[in-house]
VMD Tcl script that draws the C-alpha trace (Angstrom):
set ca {
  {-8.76 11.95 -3.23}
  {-5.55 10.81 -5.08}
  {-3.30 8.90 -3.52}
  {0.09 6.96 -4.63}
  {0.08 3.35 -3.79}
  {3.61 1.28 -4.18}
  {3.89 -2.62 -3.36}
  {6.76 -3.95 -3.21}
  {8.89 -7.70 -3.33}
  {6.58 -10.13 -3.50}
  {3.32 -8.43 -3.03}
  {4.10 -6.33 -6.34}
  {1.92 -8.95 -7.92}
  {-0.88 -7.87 -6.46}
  {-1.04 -4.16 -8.26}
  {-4.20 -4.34 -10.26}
  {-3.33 -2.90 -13.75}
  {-1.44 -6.73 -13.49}
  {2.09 -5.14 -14.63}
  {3.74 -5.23 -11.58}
  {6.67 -3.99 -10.45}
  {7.16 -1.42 -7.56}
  {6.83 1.35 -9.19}
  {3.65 3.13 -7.34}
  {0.07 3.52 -8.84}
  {-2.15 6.36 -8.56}
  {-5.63 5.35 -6.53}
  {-8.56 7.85 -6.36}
  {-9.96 7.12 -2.87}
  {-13.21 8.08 -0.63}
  {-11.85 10.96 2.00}
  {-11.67 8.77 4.89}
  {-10.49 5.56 3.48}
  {-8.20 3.69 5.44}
  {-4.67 1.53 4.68}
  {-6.54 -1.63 5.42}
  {-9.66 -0.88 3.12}
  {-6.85 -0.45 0.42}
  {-5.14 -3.85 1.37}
  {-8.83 -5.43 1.35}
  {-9.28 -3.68 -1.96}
  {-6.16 -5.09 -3.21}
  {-6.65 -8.62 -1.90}
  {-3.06 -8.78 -0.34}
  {-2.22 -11.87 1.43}
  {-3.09 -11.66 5.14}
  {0.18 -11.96 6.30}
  {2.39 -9.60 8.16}
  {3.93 -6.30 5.84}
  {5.44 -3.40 7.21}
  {3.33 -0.57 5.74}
  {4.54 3.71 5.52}
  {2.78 6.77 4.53}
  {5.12 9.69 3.30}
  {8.02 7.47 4.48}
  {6.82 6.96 8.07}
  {5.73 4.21 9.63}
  {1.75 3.93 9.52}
  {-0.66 1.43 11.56}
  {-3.20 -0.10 9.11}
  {-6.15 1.36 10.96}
  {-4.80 4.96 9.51}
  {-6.27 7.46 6.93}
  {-5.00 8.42 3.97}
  {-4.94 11.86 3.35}
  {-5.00 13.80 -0.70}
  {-1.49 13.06 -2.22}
  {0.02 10.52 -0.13}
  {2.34 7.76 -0.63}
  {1.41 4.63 0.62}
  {4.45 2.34 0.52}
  {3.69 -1.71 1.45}
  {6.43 -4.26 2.47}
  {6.18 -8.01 3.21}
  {8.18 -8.97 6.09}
  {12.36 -8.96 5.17}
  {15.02 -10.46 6.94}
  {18.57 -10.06 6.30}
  {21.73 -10.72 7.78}
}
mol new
graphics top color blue
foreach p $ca { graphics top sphere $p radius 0.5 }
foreach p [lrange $ca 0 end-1] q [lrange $ca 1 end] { graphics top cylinder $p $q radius 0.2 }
display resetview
């Protein structure tokens, strides 16, 4: 299945065609894959991100589904 994949601030870094940037990256997936088998996949830091899926909030133990857009943060603070 294809689905978009965006990192973003520092975990950019980690997208694996090594350009970076947040700009997302298309993944073909197994049906049934989950966010965290993509973060494993990835090697992101294990550290705490804020992750969405089609702009909603999403717990790491979800599936992705064909065409979505998997958006991951690492943890912001502002003022």
């Amino acid at each position: 299945m294809h689905v978009d994949v965006a990192l973003f601030a520092s975990l950019s870094t980690f997208q694996p065609d090594g350009a970076g940037g947040r700009h997302a990256r298309a993944f073909e997936l197994d049906a049934g894959t989950t966010i965290a088998q993509v973060i494993e996949t990835l090697a992101l830091p294990d550290q705490p991100r804020v992750v969405f899926v089609n702009s909603r909030h999403a717990a790491e133990d979800s599936e992705l589904h064909e065409g979505d857009r998997l958006a991951i943060f690492p943890p912001v603070a502002g003022g």
